[in-house]
C-alpha positions in Angstrom: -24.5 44.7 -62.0 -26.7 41.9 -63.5 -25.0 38.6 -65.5 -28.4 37.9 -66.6 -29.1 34.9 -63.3 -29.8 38.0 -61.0 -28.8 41.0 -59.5 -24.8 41.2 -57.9 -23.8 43.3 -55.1 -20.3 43.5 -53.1 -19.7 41.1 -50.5 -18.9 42.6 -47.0 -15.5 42.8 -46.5 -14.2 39.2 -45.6 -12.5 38.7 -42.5 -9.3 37.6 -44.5 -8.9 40.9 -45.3 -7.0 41.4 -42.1 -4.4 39.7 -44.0 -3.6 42.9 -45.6 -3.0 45.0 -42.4 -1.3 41.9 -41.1 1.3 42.2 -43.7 1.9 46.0 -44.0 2.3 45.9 -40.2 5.2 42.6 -40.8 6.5 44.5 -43.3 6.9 47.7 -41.5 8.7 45.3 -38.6 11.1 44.1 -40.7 12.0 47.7 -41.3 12.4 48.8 -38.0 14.9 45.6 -37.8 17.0 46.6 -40.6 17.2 50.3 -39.4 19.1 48.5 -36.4 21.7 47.4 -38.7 22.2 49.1 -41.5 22.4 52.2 -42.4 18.6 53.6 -43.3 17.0 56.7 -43.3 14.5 57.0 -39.8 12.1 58.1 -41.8 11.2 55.2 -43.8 10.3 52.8 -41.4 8.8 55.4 -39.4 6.4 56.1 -42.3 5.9 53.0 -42.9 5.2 51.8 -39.9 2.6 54.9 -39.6 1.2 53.9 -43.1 0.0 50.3 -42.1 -1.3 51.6 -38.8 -3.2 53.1 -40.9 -4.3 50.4 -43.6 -5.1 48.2 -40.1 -7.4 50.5 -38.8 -9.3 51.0 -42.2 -9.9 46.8 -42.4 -10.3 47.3 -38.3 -13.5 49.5 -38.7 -14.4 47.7 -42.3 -15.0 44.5 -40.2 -16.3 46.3 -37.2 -18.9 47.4 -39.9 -19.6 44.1 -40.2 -20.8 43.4 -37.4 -23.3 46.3 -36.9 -25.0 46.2 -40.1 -24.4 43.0 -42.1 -24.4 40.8 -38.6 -25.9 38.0 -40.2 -22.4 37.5 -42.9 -20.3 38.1 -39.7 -22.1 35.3 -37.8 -21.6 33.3 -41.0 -18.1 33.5 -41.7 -17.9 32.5 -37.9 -19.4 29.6 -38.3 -17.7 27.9 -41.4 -15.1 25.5 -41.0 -12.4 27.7 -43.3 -13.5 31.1 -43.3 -13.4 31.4 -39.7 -9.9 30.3 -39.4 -8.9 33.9 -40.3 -10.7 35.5 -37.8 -7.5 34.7 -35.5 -5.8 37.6 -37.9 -7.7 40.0 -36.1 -6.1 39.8 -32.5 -2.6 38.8 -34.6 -3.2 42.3 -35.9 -3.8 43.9 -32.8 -0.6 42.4 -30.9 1.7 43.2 -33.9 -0.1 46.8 -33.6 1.1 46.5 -30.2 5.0 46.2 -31.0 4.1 49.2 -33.5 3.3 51.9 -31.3 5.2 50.5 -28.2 8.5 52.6 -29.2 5.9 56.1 -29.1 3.8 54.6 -26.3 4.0 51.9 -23.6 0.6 52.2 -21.8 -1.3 51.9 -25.4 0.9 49.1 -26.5 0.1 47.1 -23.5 -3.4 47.4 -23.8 -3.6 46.4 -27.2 -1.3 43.3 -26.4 -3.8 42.3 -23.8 -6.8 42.5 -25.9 -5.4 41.0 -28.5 -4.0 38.3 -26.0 -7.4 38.1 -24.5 -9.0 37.6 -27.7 -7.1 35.0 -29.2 -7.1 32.7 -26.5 -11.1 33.1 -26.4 -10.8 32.6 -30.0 -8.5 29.9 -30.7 -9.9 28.1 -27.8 -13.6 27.8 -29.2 -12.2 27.4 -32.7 -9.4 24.9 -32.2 -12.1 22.7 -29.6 -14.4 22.9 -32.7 -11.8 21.1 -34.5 -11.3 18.5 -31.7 -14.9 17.4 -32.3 -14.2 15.5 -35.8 -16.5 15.8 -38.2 -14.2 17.7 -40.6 -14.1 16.7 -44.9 -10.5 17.1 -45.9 -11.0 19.0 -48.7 -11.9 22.0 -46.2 -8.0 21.4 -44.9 -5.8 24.0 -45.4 -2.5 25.9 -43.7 -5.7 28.5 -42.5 -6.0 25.9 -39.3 -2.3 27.4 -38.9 -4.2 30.5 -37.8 -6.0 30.2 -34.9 -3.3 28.7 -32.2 0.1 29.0 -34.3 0.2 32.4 -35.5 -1.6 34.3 -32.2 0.8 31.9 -29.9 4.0 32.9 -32.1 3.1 36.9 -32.1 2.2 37.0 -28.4 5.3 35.7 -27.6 7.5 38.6 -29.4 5.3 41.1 -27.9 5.1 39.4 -25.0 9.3 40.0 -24.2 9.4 43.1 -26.5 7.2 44.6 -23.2 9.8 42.9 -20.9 7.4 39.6 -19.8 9.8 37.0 -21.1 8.6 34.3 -19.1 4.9 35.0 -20.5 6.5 34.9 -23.9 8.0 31.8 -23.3 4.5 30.0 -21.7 3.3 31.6 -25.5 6.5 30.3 -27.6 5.6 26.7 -26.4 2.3 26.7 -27.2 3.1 27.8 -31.0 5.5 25.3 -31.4 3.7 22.3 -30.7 0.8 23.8 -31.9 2.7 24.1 -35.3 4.0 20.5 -34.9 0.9 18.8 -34.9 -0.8 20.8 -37.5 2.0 20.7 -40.1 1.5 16.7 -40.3 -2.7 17.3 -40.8 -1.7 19.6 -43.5 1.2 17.7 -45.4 -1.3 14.7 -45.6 -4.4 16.1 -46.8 -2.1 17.5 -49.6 -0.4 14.4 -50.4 -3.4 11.7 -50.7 -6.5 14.2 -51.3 -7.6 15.9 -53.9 -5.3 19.2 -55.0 -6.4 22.4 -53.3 -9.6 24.4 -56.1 -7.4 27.0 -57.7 -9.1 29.8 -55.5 -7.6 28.2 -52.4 -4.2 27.4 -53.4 -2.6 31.1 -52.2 -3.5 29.5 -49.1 -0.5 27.8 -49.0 1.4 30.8 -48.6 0.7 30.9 -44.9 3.0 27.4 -45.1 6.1 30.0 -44.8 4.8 31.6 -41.7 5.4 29.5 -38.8 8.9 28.7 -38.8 9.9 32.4 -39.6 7.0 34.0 -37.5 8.4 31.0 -34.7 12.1 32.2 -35.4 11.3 35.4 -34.4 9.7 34.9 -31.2 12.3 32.1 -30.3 15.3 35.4 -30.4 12.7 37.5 -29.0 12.6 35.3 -25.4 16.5 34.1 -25.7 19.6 36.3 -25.5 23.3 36.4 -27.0 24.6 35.0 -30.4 21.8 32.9 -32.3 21.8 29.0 -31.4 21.6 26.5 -32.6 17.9 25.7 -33.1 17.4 29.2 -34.3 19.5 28.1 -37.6 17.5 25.1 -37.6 14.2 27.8 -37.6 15.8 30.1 -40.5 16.7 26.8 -42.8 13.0 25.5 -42.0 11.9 28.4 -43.6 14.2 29.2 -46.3 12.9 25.5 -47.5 9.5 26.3 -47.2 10.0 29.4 -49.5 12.2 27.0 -52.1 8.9 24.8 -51.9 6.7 27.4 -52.5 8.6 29.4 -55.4 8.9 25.8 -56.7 4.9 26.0 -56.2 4.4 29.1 -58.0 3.1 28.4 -61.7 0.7 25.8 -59.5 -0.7 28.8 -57.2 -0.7 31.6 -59.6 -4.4 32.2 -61.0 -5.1 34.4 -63.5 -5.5 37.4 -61.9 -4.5 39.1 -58.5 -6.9 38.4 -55.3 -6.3 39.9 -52.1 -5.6 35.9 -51.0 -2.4 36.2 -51.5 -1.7 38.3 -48.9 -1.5 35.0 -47.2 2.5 35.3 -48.2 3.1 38.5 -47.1 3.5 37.2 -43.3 6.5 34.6 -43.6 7.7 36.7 -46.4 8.1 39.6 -44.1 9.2 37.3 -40.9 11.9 35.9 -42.9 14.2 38.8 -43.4 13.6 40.1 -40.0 14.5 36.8 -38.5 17.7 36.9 -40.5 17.7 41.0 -39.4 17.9 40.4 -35.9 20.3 37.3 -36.1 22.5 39.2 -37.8 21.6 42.5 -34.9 23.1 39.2 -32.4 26.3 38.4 -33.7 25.7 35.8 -36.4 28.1 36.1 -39.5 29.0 33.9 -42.5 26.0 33.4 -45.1 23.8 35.5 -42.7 25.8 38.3 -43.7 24.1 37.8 -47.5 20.7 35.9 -46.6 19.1 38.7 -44.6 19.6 41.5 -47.4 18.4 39.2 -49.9 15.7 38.4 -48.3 15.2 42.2 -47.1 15.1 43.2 -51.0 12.8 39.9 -51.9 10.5 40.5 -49.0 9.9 43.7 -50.4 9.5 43.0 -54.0 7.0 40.3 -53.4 4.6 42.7 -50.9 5.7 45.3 -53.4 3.9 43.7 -56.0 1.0 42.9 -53.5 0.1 46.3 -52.4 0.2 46.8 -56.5 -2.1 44.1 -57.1 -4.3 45.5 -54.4 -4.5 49.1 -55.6 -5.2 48.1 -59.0 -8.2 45.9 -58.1 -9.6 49.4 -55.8 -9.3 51.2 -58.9 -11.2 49.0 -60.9 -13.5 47.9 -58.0 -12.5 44.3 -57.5 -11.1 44.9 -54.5 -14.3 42.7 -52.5 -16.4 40.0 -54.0 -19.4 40.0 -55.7 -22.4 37.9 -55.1 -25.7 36.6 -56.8 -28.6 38.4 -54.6 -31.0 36.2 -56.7 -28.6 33.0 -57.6 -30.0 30.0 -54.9 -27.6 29.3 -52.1 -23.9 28.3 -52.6 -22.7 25.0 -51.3 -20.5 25.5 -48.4 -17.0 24.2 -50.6 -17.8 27.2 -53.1 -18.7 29.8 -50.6 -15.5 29.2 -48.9 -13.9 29.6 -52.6 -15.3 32.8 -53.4 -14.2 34.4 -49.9 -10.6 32.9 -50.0 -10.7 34.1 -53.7 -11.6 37.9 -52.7 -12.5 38.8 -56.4 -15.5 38.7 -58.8 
């Protein structure tokens, strides 16, 4: 297709993409949760969970793809400040994989919780000591530097004790937290006194829900009895975050549908199941109404993603486009098209 500066082709797939299987997979979690405690067909969260098995291993080989024949893009996106933030989705994917496939089969939900343990901790390592170096322009800043030590930490540490290694999940738990901590202030200030995030970047701030949900979950995954407490103080961190960012909406919303906002579908699939498995422990009063709610909006709102997604597939929108003839992008508007995912 030519727009008259050159010829365009698709884009590989961008590693954000794993946001996508990320979310089906959260999704399909939060349904296993509610079939604990209420009354639900097994089928549907057994389909479902089978359905974004499936959607993980399609972006799984898509980026494995990537690798063999379009190296050079891989090694790219690697090496940019933003984009390679979301490469921490991939071993995130693998671990909640892991919890997946560990009612059907232990020995293959073990492995894929230590490669995608493995992995992380290579990966968040080299990419979190990258950011220790300085050097950084704020307006490359967003909740994507949650990524690479927040949401692996967080997701180990529910597998971690789902497999019975509590202590390991705990060692996991701590590192989230603090990682989460420290990050939150970097984030809340470049937002405040910089410039306001390019419109292509602002479903970014959807991943702002994820870590005290995703946190909430791991926190009752390595304690036991009636919820505590600080897992109340997790649940209302993240009920305001979602106020915030429904408050935030008309201020995100571009015109039309990008597979960047998958960046929701995380916290808005932790939430419920956070509230799920509180209520699975004993807790009553307003968790009685606040995890059904949250069960139906979690669904509506990655309802209305996987729509959004299947729509842009049929009219081929689904990946980028780029200029094989334009001269180079700057690095601020490469990182714009990728977190943008459209034409």
């Amino acid at each position: 297709m030519d727009n008259g500066n050159g010829t365009n082709k698709y884009a590989p797939m961008p590693v954000a993409f794993f946001g996508i299987g990320v979310g089906a997979l959260a999704l399909a979690g939060a349904w296993r949760a509610a079939a604990r405690v209420w009354t639900i067909p097994e089928a549907i969260p057994v389909l479902l969970t089978a359905s974004a098995l499936v959607v993980w291993l399609a972006v799984l080989v898509a980026y494995g793809r990537k690798w063999l024949v379009e190296r050079d893009a891989a090694v790219a996106e690697m090496r940019h400040p933003v984009q390679s933030s979301f490469a921490a989705l991939v071993p995130v994917s693998m671990m909640l994989a892991a919890q997946a496939v560990q009612a059907y089969s232990r020995e293959l939900a073990i492995a894929l919780f230590v490669i995608g343990v493995v992995s992380s901790l290579a990966l968040g390592v080299y990419l979190q000591g990258r950011f220790w170096q300085g050097g950084r322009k704020p307006e490359l800043t967003t909740p994507a530097i949650y990524l690479p030590t927040v949401a692996p930490s967080f997701v180990a540490a529910t597998a971690a004790a789902g497999l019975g290694f509590t202590q390991l999940g705990m060692l996991f738990f701590g590192a989230g937290v603090f990682s989460w901590l420290a990050i939150e202030s970097i984030v809340l200030h470049r937002a405040a006194v910089h410039e306001p995030l390019p419109e292509a970047l602002r479903p970014s701030l959807g991943i702002q829900l994820a870590p005290p949900v995703v946190g909430g979950v791991s926190y009752l995954a390595i304690t036991h009895g009636v919820p505590d407490t600080f897992a109340y103080m997790m649940l209302g961190y993240g009920l305001y975050q979602a106020l915030m960012l429904a408050r935030l909406i008309p201020w995100i919303r571009q015109s039309t549908f990008t597979p960047s906002y998958w960046a929701f579908s995380f916290g808005a699939a932790a939430l419920p199941t956070m509230a799920i498995r509180m209520v699975e422990r004993g807790a009553t009063g307003p968790m009685a109404w606040i995890a059904p709610v949250a069960f139906v909006l979690a669904n509506v709102v990655i309802g209305l993603m996987v729509a959004g997604t299947v729509r842009a597939i049929v009219q081929g929108k689904l990946l980028p486009a780029v200029n094989v003839t334009a001269p180079k992008d700057n690095v601020l508007s490469i990182e714009r098209r990728a977190a943008a995912g459209s034409r």
